[in-house]
TIBA-147670 format. One record per residue (C-alpha): x, y, z; residue number from 1; residue in three letters. Coordinates in Angstrom, 3 decimals. Layout:
N
SITE,X,Y,Z,NUM,ALA
...
This chain:
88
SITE,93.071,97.879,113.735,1,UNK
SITE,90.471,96.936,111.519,2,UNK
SITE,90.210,93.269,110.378,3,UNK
SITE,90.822,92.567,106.881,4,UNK
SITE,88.108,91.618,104.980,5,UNK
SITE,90.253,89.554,102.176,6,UNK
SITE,93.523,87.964,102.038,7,UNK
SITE,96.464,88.821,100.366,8,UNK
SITE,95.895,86.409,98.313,9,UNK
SITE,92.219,86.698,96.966,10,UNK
SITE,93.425,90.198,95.899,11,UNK
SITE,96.072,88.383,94.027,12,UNK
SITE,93.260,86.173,92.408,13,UNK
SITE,91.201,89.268,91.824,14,UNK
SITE,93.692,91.299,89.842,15,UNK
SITE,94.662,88.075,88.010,16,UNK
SITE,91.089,87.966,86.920,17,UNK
SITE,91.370,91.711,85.541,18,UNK
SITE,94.660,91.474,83.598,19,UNK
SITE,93.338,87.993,82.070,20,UNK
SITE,90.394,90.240,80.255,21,UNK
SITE,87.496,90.149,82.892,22,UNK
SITE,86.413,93.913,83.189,23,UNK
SITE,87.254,95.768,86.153,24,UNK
SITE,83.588,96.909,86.813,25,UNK
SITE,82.536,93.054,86.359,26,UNK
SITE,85.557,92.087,89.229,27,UNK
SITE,84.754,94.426,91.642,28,UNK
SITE,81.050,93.437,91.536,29,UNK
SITE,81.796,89.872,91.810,30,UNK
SITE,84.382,90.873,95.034,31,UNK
SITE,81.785,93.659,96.521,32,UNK
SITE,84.573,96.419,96.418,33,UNK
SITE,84.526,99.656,94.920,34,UNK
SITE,86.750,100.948,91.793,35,UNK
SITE,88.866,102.986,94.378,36,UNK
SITE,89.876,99.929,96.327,37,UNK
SITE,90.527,97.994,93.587,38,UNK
SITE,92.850,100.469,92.397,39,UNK
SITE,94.345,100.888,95.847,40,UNK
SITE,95.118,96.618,95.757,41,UNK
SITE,96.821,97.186,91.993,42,UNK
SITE,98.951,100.269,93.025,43,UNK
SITE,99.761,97.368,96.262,44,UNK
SITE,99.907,94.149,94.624,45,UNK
SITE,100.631,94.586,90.608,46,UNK
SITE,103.294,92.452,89.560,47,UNK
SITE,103.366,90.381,93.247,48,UNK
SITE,102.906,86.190,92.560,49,UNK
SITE,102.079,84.303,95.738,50,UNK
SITE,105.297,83.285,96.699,51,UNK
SITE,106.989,86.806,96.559,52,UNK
SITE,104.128,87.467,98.764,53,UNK
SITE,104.729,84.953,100.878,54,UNK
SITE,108.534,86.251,100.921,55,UNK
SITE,107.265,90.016,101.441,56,UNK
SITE,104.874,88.573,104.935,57,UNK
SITE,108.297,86.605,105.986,58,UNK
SITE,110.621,89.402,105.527,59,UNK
SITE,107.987,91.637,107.529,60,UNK
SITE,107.929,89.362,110.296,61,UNK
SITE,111.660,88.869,110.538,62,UNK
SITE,111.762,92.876,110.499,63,UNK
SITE,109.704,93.295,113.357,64,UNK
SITE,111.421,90.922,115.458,65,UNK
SITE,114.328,92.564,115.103,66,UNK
SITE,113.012,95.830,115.633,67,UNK
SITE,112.338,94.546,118.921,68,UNK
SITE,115.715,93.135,119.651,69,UNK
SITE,116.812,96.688,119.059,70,UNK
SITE,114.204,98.454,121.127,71,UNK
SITE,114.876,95.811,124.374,72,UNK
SITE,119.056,96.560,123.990,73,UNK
SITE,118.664,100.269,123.702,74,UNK
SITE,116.155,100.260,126.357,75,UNK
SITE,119.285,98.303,128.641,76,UNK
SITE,122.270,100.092,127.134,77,UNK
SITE,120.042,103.233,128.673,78,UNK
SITE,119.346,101.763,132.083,79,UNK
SITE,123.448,100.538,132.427,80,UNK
SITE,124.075,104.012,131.571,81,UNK
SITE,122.211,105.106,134.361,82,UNK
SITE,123.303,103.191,136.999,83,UNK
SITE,127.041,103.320,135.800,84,UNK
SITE,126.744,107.457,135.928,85,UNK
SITE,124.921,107.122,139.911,86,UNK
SITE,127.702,105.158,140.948,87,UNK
SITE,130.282,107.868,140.292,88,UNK
């Protein structure tokens, strides 16, 4: 996967720039990203503040941790299942 080149929140800091006045050609100059990308971060990260950010990265983790938890009991629920229909 390809390493991010800015955080989640310097993208914050560059939108805030735009929707305080600063043109968008002048922010994406100053950040060395194209129009398209910046785009691509506002259709992402419009009306996010840091801390429902923060809240969105938390509620990701928790997510995938539990996905897991999921994945490791189906993948023993399936392997009981086998033994328990060999036995009979």
């Amino acid at each position: 996967m390809q390493r991010r080149r800015f955080s989640e929140e310097q993208i914050i800091a560059a939108l805030r720039e735009a929707e305080a006045g600063a043109k968008v050609a002048d922010v994406c100059k100053k950040y060395g990203v194209s129009d398209a990308t910046y785009y691509k971060w506002k259709a992402k990260y419009a009306h996010m503040t840091l801390s429902d950010l923060r809240r969105l990265k938390a509620l990701e983790e928790e997510n995938q941790r539990l996905k897991r938890i999921v994945a490791d009991l189906n993948l023993d629920n399936q392997a009981l299942k086998e033994i328990v229909s060999k036995n009979f």
